[in-house]
N, C-alpha and C positions, 0 to 999 in steps of 0.2 A: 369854704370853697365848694362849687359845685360839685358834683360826680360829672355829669352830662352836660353839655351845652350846645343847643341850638343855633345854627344859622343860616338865614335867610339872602341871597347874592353878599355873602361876605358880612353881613351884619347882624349880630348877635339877638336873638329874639326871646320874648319868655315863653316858658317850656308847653309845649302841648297838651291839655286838658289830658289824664289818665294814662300821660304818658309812660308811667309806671308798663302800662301791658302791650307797648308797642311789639310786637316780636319781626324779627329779619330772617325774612327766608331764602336758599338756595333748593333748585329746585332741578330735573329734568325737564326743557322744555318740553311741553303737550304738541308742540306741530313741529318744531327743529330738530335734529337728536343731539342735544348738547345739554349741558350743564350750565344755568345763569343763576341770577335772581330773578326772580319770577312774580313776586308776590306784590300788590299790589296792597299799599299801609297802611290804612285811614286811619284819620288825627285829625282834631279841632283845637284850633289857634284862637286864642283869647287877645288881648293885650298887645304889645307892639308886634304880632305879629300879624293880628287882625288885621293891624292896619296896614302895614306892607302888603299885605294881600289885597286890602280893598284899595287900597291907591294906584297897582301894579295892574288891577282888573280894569278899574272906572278907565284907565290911560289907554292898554291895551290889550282885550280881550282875547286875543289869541295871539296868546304870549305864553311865555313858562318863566318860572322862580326858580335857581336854583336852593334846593335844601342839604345841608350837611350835619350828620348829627357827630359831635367828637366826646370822647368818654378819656378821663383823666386818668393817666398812667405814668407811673415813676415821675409825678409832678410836675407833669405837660400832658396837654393832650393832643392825642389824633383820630384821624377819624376811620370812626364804625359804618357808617353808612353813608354814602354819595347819592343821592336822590333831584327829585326834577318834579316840578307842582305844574301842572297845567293851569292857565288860570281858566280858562272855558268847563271846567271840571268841578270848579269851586261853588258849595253852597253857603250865601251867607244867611245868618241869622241878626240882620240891622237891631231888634229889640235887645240882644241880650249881647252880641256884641261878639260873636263866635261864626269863623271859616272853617266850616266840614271839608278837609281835603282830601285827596291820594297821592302817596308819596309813591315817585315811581321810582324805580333806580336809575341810574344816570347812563348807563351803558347799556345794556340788552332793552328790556323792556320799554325803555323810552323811546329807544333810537332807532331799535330794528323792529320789535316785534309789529307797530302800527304801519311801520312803512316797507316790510318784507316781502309782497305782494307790489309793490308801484313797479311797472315794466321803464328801461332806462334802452336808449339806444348806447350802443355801447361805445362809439365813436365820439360822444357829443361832453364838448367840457363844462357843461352844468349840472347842480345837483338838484334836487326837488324842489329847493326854495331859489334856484338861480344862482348860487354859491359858485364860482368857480372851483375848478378841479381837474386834475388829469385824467385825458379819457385813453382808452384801450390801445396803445399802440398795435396796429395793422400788422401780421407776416405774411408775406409771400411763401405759400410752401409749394414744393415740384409733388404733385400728384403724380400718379403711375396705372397705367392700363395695369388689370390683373393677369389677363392672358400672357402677356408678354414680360410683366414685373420690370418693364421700361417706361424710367421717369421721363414723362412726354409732355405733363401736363404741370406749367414752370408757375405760376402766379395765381395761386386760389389764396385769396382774401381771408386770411384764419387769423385767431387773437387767443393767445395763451391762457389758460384757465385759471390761474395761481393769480395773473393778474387781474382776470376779467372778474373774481370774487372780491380784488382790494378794493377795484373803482367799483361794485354796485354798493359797496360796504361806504364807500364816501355819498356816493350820492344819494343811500336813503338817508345818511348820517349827516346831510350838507357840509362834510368835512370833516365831523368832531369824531369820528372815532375809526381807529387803524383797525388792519387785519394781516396777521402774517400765516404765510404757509410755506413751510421749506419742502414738503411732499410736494405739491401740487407744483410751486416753481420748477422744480427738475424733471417730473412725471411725462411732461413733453407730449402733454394733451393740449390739443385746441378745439375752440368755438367755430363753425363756419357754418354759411349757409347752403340749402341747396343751388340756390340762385349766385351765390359766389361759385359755387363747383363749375356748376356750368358757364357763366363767362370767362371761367380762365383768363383772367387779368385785367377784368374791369372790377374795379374799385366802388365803394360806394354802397357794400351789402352785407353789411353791417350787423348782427343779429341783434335782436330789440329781446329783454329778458328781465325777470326779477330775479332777487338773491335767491331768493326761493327757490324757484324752477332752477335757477344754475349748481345752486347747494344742493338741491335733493336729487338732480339726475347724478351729478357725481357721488353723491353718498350710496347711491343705491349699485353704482357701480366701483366703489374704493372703499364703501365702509370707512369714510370718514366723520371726526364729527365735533367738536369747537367746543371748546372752552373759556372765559373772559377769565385772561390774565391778570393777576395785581388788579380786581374791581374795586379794591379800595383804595388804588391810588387816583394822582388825578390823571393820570395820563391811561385808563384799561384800554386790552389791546384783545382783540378775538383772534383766537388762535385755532386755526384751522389745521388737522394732523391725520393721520390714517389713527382711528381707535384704539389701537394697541400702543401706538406712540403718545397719546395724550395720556392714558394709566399709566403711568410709572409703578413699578413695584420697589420704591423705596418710602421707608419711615419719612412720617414728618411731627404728627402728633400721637400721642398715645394717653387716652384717659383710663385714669387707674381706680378702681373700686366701683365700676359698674357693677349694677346689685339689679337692675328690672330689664331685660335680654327678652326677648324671643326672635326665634331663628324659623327659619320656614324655608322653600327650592324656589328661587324668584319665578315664577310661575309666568311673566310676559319673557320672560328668554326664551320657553319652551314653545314648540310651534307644529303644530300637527301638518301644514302643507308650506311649501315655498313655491314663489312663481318668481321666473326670471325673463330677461329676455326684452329685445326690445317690441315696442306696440305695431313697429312700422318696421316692417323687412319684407324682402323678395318671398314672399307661398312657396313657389315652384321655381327651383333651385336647378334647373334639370338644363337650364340655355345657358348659365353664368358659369363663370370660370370656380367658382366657392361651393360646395356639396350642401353645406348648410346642417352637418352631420348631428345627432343627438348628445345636447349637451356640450360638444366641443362649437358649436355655432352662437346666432345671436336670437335663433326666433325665439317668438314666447312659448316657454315650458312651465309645465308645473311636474313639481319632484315632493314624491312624499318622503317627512322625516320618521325614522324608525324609531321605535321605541312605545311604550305602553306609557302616557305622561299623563292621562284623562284632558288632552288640550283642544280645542278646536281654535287656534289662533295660526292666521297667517300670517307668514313673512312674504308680504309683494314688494318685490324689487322692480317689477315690471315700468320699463322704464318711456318716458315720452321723446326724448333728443335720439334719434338716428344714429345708431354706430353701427349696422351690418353693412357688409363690404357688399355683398351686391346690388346693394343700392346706389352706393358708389358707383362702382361699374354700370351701372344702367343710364345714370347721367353720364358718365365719363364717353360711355361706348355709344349709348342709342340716344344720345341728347335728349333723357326726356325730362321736361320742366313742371312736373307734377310737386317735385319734394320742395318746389323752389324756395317756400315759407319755413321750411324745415330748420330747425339748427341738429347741426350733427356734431359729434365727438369722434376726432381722427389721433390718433397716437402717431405721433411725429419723432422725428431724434433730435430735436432741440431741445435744450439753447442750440446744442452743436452746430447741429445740421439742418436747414429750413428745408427739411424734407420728410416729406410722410415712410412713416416705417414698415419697409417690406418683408411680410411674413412669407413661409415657404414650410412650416414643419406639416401641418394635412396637406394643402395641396401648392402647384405652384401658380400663381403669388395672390396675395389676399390682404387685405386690411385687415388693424384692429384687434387682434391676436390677445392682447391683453383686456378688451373689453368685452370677450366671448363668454358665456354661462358658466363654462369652468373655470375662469379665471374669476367671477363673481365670486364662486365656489369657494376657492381658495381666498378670498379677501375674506368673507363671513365667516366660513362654519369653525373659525377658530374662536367664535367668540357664540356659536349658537351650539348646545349639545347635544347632537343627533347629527345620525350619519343619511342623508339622501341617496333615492332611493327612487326608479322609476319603471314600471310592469309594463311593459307594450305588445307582449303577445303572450303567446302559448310555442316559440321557438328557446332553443335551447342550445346555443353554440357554445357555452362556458365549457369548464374544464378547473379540475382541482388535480394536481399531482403533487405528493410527496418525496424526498430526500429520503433513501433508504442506501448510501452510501456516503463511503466518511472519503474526504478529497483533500490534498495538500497543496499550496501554494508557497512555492522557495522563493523568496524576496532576500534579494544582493542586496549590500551596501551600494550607495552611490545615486540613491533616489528614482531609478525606475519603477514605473508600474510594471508589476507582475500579475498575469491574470489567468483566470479559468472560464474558458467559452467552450459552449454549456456548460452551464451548471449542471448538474447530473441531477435529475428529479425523474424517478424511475417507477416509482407507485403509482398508477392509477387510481384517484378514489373514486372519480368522475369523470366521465369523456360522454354524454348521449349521444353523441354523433359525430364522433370520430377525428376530430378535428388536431386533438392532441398526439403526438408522439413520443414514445416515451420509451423511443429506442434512441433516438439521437435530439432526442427534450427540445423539441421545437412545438410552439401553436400555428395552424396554418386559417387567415379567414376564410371563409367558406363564400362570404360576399362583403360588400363593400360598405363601410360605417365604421361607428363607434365601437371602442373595446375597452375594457376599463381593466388592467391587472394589476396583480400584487404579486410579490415573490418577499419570499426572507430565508435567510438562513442564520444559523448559531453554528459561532466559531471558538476556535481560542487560540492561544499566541504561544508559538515554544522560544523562546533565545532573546526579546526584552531585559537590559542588567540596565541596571543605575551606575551613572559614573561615582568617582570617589566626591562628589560633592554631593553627592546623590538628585543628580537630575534622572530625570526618566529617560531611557530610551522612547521614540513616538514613531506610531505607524499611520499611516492614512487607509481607510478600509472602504472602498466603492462599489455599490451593487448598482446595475443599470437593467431598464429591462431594453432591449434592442430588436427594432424595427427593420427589417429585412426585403428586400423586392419580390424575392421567392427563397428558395429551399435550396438555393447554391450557395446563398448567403456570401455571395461575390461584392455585393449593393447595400452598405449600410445607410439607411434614413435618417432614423432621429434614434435617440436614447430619454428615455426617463430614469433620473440615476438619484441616489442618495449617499452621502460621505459622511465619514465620522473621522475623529481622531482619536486614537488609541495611546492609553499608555497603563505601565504598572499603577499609577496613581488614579487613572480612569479609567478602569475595568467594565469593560461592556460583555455580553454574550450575543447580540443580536441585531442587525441590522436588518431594515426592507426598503424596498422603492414599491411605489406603487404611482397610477394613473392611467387615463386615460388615449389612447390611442386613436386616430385616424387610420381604417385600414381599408388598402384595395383588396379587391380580389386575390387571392395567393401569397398576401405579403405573409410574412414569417415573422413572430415574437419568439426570440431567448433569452434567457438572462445570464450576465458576467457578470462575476466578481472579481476585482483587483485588488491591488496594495502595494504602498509601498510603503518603504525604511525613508522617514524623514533624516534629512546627508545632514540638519541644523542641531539634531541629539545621538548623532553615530557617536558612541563613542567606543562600543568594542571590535567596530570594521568587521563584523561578522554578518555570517549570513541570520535570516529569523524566517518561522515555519508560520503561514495561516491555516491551522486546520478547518475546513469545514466540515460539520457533527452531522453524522446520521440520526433520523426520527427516532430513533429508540430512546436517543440520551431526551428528548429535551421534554419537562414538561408537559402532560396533556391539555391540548389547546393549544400547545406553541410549538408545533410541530414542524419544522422548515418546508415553506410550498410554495409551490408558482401555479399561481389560479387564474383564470380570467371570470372576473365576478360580474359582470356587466356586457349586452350584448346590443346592437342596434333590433334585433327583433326581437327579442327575449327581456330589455330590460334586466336592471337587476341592480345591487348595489356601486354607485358613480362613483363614492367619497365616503369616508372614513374619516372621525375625527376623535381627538384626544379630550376626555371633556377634564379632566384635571388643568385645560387650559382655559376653564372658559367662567366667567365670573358667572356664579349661579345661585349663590346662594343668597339670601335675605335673612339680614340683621335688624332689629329695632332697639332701639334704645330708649326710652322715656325718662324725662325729665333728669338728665345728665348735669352734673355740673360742670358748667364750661366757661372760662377767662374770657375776658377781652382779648389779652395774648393771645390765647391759644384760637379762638374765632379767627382772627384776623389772619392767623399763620395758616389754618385749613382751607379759608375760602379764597387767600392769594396761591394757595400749592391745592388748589382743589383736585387735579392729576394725581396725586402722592397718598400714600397707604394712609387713611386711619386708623390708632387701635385702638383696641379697648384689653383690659385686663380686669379683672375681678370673677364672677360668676364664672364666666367663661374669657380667653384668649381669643383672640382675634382679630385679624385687620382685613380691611378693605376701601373701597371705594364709596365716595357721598353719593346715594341718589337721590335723598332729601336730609333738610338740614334746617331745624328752625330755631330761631337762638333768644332769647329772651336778654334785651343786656341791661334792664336792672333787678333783675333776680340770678341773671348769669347761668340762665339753666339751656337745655337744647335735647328737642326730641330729634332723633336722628335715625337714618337709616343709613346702612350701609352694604351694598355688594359685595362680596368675597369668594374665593377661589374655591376657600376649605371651607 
């Protein structure tokens, strides 16, 4: 009985000339950021396979075979590889009786990579080859003057982004192959054009786009990025997910007695500049209701990454689709029909609500709040390590102050927050001009922009008991830093805050909030600490104590501070990130030995931890994967945390 066996649309063929050194590759695509098959097989067909091929050709030349290779397992087989023959691709040798072909795979590289690039209107139910298909259902959403943050403007022509990636996914695919995305479905972004903005309620404007262009503007904005599902069943499916949801960190396979390892810092994660921002926005910010502030805006920026890495690699995010709100407004307000060709990305509250979502934390009212540079910020640098970073003058409005006083927080039974406003941060280590206070711990702006702060303090818990089952008593513990109109502190704005939860079994010492600010003139930053006694693990109905620890106690370099590290004329650190979260390292593995099982289980859980044990312990993620299945061997790489 064979091991392998070939087949051609369903019928069984003889084996491929040297088919011994076939190898199947998985790969990161070169132009997508995703994970497929990628490799492109070559293989010459002797015997009835020749002939299916030369009979399939002489009929119709621009046609495709399907090819399936299946490999015998527990005395059946299934299949290793789904593939797809061009015949327009094919070399015959009439003397000797031999088809030089390329096995493509059956789902990525066949389907999308040739046709990823063809522009599709998005309303039209045909696919490339004329295939019926469902096209983009239309919503009406209620736009909004910005001035006024009254929806006035009832019926602009927008089409959901979740779906408008299924149908370009059918039409370059003439049907054959799905895509799901549960992010993108609820995300409650739309496609519209300028020319729908402006006729408010005539129909008919449609945005015309490839997958391409529609997956990379959003990728560049969500940091999303696909994976093909089960490609070895017949039914794969591309799954489209924000990058963090498509790595799972759980186990799937584990090869044991790897013995050839090298490890190295994946060198294209590291990135000496970022640019963000879209290509098309309002200059001069100075007529529009939206400031356009640094980094909290949508113009183009570039932000250098810190750190000594020897990299000169950019990350351009720099995007082509229109999402800044005064451009909005400028059609909205001045009807002008310059953008008309434009497609734009508007954040709406649908499914809910068919209406565009009104921002108000910088100024009031504005579009797009989620699709701003620090909202970019926040989708990437959990996955790039280095913290951004941008120098814009020789001013100097920061401020560092220290905790040099220990402060008690009484938290009742019965689930109130209990808090402390101000924080008490009494040291100066830096003020150059004056802006900090550090008699009643307030920051004051000096003018009107960005502000980027941080604050932390170290605590500890007096009166926490376990019940007689020994559950925990549990506290909730919230730092905020708070936005003020001035120094009456009558007028609370906005808060940027961070929460923990507390117990005997979860012992923490340190909490911080940090971010970025919109600020007028005079407004006032403090920071509050709360807590309370969760009422769902009271069980001694007592009171409980949050100390907060003065600078002496804690560690050098973890000093408790409320700084502002970032300023609109001074520049300075935006963002901070944690790189223990960020997949950085580079694994190799050569000539592995790897199952059919165990192939097949990796490359349908391609999301899910590899590991390895022997030499070294380790798991991580595929970013190359090449398997050899009659030697059963696989060179492989894999990304990892540690």
């Amino acid at each position: 009985m064979s091991f392998y066996k070939f087949f051609m649309d369903g019928v069984q063929v003889d084996d491929p000339i040297d088919w011994q050194d076939l190898e199947i590759n998985f790969t990161e695509s070169a132009e997508l950021p995703g994970i497929v098959f990628s490799q492109v097989i070559p293989a010459s067909f002797s015997g009835s396979g020749y002939a299916i091929l030369l009979d399939a050709f002489e009929t119709a030349v621009c046609n495709s075979i399907e090819l399936k290779i299946k490999i015998l397992e527990d005395g059946d087989y299934s299949d290793i590889f789904n593939g797809i023959i061009f015949l327009n691709n094919i070399v015959f040798d009439y003397h000797k009786g031999i088809a030089d072909v390329e096995l493509k795979d059956n789902s990525f590289l066949a389907k999308i990579q040739n046709n990823k690039d063809i522009k599709f209107k998005i309303d039209v139910a045909r696919s490339k080859n004329d295939v019926a298909i469902t096209p983009v259902t239309a919503r009406d959403i209620n736009f909004f003057t910005p001035s006024t943050g009254i929806l006035n403007y009832p019926d602009v022509e927008c089409y959901d982004v979740g779906e408008t990636l299924r149908y370009l996914v059918q039409a370059m695919t003439d049907g054959e192959l799905e895509a799901e995305t549960t992010f993108l479905d609820s995300s409650g972004l739309v496609f519209c054009t300028g020319a729908a903005i402006l006729s408010n309620g005539t129909d008919g404007f449609a945005p015309t786009m490839s997958f391409k262009d529609a997956f990379e503007e959003l990728h560049k904005k969500l940091n999303i990025s696909f994976i093909i599902e089960t490609p070895l069943g017949e039914n794969p499916v591309l799954k489209i997910e924000p990058l963090v949801d498509l790595y799972e960190e759980t186990d799937n396979v584990t090869l044991e007695g790897v013995r050839v390892v090298k490890g190295e810092a994946d060198r294209d994660k590291y990135y000496q500049l970022v640019k963000m921002g879209s290509l098309t926005f309002v200059e001069d910010a100075s007529g529009f209701t939206f400031p356009s502030p640094t980094f909290l805006g949508t113009r183009q920026e570039e932000f250098h990454l810190l750190g000594v890495c020897n990299s000169s690699e950019v990350l351009d995010l720099s995007a082509q689709f229109i999402v800044d709100s005064n451009v909005i407004e400028d059609i909205i307000v001045n009807s002008v029909d310059t953008y008309n060709d434009n497609i734009f990305i508007v954040q709406t509250q649908r499914p809910s609500i068919d209406s565009a979502t009104i921002f108000d934390e910088i100024v009031d009212f504005y579009y797009n709040g989620t699709l701003m540079n620090k909202a970019v910020s926040d989708n990437y640098f959990g996955s790039v390590p280095n913290s951004i970073a941008k120098f814009l003058g020789n001013g100097d409005d920061g401020f560092i102050a220290q905790k040099n006083t220990e402060e008690t927080i009484t938290v009742l039974p019965g689930g109130a927050f209990y808090d402390i406003e101000p924080v008490e941060y009494a040291t100066e280590v830096s003020d150059p001009n004056g802006n900090y206070d550090n008699a009643t711990y307030y920051f004051t702006a000096p003018l009107a922009g960005v502000y980027s702060f941080f604050a932390s303090v170290r605590y500890y818990v007096e009166g926490l008991v376990r019940s007689a089952s020994f559950v925990s008593e549990t506290m909730t513990i919230k730092i905020e830093l708070v936005r003020y109109t001035d120094n009456t502190f009558a007028t609370e704005l906005e808060t940027i805050s961070n929460e923990i939860t507390y117990s005997l079994d979860a012992i923490s010492t340190e909490i911080n909030a940090q971010g970025g600010l919109f600020l007028d003139v005079n407004n006032t930053v403090r920071v509050r600490v709360s807590a309370q006694k969760v009422v769902a693990t009271d069980v001694s109905g007592q009171n409980v104590s949050l100390v907060l620890e003065d600078s002496t106690l804690a560690p050098t370099g973890s000093e408790p501070q409320f700084r502002c590290v970032a300023t609109e004329n001074g520049g300075g650190v935006y963002a901070t990130y944690n790189e223990d979260d960020v997949r950085r390292y580079l694994y190799t593995i050569d000539q592995c030995p790897m199952s059919a099982t165990d192939f097949k289980s990796v490359v349908n859980n391609i999301g899910k931890y590899l590991g390895i044990t022997g030499t070294i312990t380790k798991k991580g993620w595929i970013k190359e994967l090449s398997w050899n299945p009659f030697k059963q061997l696989a060179d492989i790489q894999i990304r990892s945390k540690e």
